[in-house]
C-alpha positions as CSV (number, residue, x, y, z in Angstrom):
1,X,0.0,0.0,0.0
2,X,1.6,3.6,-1.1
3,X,2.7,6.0,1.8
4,X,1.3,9.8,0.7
5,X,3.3,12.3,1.3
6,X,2.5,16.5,1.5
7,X,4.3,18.9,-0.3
8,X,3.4,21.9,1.1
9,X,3.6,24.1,-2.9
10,X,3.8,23.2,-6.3
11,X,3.4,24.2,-9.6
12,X,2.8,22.0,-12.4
13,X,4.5,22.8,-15.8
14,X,3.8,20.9,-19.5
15,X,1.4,23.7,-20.0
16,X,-1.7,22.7,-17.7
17,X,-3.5,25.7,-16.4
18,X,-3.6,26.0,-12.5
19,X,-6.5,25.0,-11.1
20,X,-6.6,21.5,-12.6
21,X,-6.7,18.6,-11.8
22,X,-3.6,16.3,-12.9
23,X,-2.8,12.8,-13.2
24,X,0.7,12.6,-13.2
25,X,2.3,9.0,-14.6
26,X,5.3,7.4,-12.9
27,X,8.1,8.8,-15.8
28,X,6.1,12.1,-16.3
29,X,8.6,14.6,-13.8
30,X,6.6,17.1,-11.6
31,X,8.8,20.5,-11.2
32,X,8.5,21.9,-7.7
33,X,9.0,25.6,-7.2
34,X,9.5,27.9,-4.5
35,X,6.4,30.0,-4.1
36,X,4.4,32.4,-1.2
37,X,2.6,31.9,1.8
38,X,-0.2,30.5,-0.5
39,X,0.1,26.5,-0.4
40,X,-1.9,24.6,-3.0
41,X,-2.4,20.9,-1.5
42,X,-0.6,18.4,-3.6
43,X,-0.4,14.7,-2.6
44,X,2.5,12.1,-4.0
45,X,2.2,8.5,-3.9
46,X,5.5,7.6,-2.7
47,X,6.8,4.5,-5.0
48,X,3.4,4.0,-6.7
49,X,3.4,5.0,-10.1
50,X,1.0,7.1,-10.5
51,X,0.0,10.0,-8.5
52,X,-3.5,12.5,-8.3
53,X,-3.1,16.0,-8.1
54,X,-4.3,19.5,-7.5
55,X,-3.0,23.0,-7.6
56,X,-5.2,26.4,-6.6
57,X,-4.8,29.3,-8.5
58,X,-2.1,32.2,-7.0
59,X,-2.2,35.0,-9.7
60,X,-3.0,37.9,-8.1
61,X,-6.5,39.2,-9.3
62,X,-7.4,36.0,-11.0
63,X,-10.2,32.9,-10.8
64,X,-8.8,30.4,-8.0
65,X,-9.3,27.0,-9.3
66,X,-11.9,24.6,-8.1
67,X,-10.7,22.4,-5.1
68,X,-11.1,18.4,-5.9
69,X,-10.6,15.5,-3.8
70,X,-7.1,14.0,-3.3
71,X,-5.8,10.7,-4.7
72,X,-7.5,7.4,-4.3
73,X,-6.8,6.0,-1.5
74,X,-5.8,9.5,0.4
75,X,-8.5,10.3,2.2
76,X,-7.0,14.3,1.1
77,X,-9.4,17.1,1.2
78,X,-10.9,19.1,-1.2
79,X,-8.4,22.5,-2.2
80,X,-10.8,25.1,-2.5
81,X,-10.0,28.0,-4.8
82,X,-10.1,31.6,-4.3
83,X,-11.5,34.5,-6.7
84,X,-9.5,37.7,-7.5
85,X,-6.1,35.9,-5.6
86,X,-4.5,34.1,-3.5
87,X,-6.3,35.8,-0.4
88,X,-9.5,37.5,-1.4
89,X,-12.6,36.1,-0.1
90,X,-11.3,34.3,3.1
91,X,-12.5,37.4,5.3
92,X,-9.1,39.2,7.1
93,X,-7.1,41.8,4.9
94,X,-3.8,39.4,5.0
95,X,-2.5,40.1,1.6
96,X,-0.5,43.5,0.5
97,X,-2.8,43.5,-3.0
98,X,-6.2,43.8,-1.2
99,X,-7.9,46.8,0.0
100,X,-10.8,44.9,1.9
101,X,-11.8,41.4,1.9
102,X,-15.4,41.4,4.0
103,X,-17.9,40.5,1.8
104,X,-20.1,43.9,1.6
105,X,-20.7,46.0,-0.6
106,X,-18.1,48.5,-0.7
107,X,-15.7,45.7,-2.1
108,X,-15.5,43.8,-5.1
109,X,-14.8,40.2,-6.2
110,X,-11.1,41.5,-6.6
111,X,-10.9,43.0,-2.9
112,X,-10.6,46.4,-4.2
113,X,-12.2,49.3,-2.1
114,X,-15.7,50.5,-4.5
115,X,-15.6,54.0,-4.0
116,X,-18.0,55.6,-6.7
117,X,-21.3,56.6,-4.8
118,X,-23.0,60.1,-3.3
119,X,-19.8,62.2,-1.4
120,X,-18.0,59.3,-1.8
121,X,-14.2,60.0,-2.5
122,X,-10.8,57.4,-2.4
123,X,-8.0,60.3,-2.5
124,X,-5.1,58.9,-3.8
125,X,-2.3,57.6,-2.9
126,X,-5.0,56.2,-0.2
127,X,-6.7,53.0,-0.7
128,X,-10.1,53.8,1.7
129,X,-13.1,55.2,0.8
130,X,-13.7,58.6,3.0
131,X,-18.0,59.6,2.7
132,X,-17.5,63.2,3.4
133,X,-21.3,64.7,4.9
134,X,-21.4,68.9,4.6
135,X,-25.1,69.3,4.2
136,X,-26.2,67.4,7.7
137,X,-26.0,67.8,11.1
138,X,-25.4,65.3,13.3
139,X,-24.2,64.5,17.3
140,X,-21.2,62.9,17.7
141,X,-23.2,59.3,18.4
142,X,-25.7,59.9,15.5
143,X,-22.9,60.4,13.2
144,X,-20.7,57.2,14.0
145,X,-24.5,55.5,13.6
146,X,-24.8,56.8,10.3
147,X,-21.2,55.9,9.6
148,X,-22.3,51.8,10.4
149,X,-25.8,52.4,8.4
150,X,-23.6,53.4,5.2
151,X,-21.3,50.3,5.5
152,X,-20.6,47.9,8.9
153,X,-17.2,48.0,8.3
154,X,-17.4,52.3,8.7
155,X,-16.7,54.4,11.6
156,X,-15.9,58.1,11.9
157,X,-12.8,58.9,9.9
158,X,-9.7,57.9,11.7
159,X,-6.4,60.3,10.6
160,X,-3.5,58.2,12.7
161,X,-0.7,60.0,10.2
162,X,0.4,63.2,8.3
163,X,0.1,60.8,5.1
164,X,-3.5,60.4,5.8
165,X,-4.4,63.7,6.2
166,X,-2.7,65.6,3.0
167,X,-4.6,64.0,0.3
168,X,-8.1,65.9,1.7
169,X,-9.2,68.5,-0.3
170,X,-10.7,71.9,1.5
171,X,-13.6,71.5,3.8
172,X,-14.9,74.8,2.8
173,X,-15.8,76.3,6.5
174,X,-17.2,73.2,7.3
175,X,-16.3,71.5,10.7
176,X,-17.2,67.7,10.1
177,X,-16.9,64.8,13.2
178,X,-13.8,62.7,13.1
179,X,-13.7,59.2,14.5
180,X,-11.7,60.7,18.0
181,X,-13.2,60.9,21.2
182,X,-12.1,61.5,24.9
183,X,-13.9,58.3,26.0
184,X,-12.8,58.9,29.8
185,X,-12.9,62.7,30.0
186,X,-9.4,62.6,31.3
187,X,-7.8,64.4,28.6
188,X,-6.7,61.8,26.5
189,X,-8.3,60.9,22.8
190,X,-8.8,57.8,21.1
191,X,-9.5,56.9,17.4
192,X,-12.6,54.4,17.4
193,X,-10.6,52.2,15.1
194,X,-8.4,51.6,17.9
195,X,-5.1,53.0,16.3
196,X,-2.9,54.9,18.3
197,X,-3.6,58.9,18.6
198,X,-0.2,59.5,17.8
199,X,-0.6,62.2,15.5
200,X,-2.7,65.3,16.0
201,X,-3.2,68.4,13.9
202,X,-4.9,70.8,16.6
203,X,-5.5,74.4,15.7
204,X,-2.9,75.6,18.4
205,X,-3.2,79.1,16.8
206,X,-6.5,78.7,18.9
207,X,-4.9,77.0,21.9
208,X,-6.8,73.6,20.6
209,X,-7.5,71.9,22.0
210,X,-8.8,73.8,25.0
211,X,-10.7,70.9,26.9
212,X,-13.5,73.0,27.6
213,X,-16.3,71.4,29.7
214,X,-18.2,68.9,27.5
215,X,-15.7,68.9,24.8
216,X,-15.1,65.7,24.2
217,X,-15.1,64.6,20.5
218,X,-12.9,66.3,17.8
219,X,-14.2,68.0,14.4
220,X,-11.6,69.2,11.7
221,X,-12.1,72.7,10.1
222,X,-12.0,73.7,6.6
223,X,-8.3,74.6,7.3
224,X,-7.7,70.8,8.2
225,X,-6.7,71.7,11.8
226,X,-8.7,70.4,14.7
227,X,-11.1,71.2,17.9
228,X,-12.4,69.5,20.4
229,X,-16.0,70.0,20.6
230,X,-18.8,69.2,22.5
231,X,-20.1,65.9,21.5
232,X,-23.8,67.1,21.6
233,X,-22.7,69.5,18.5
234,X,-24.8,68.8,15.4
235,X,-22.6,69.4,12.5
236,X,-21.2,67.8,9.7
237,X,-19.0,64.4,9.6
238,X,-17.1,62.2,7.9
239,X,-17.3,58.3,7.2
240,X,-14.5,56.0,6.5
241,X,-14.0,52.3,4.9
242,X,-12.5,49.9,5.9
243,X,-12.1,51.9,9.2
244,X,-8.5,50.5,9.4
């Protein structure tokens, strides 16, 4: 009775198309390459000759092939394949070519951030979609609600980084809620997608922020510099997806 042995990667030359599934005689060779964390199950009767076969698709953007059983005999698993990669469609953003991978909406079958809707805008070189709300007014709370109606993976706009915050074009006047909140009312704020508040760009030329009584969310002005606010303030906000 053959032993079966795992190879953890392979691709299969001669011209077959990955994805299928491949018979391989005892004198036909099977080239093994090196390739990235995406394993395609392939099972090898050892000193049987003959061996069954299957390799997943890895091509960035492309149709993962259809999973099939292992060899007889194997008792293998089925090797599911993927659409639009390697990654894309298992659930977690794990993968430097996707933008999103949860299944809603605002991302397509290649795990590309949609962005084409009502104040909707994807300022490059940024790969989130930023909903940008002038003509409301909204609390603090009501905003971040809207945020989660417009997309469950959205919150208030987080800006952790200089890089995130150049690419905005003018606000007009406008203050609009960001995703930052002094939770505690000691002082300290935190983004609500749980990034670090390391970066800050407070109006200082208006001793922002000031920690007035009750001020405890933050709005950016047309200027891009921020105040803290009270949170009961109905003004403008914006949205962001993914959140981070």
């Amino acid at each position: 009775m053959p032993r079966w042995a795992t190879i953890r990667c392979v691709t299969v030359r001669r011209g077959l198309r990955a994805g299928a599934a491949v018979l391989v005689s005892g004198a036909a060779p099977i080239t093994l390459l090196a390739c990235t964390n995406d394993y395609a199950p392939f099972s090898v009767a050892q000193g049987s000759s003959s061996a069954s076969a299957t390799a997943s698709s890895s091509s960035t953007g492309g149709q993962g092939g259809a999973g099939t059983a292992g060899g007889a005999g194997s008792g293998g698993k089925a090797a599911a394949g993927g659409s639009g990669g390697a990654y894309c469609g298992n659930g977690v953003v794990d993968d430097p070519s996707e933008e999103c991978d949860d299944k809603t909406s605002g991302c397509d079958a290649d795990c590309h951030v949609v962005c084409d809707g009502l104040n909707e805008l994807k300022p490059a070189p940024l790969t989130h979609c930023y909903k940008l709300m002038k003509g409301v007014t909204s609390t603090w709370d009501e905003a971040e609600q809207s945020c989660v109606a417009w997309n469950p993976h959205a919150r208030l706009a987080s800006i952790p980084s200089a890089a995130e915050l150049s690419p905005f074009p003018s606000l007009s006047g406008a203050y609009v809620w960001l995703g930052a909140r002094d939770v505690n009312a000691d002082k300290l704020f935190e983004w609500v997608s749980g990034e670090p508040f390391d970066f800050a760009n407070w109006d200082t030329g208006q001793l922002e922020p000031d920690h007035q009584p009750m001020e405890d969310c933050v709005a950016v002005y047309g200027n891009t510099f921020w105040h803290d606010r009270p949170c009961s303030d109905a003004i403008g906000y914006m949205c962001e997806y993914p959140y981070k």
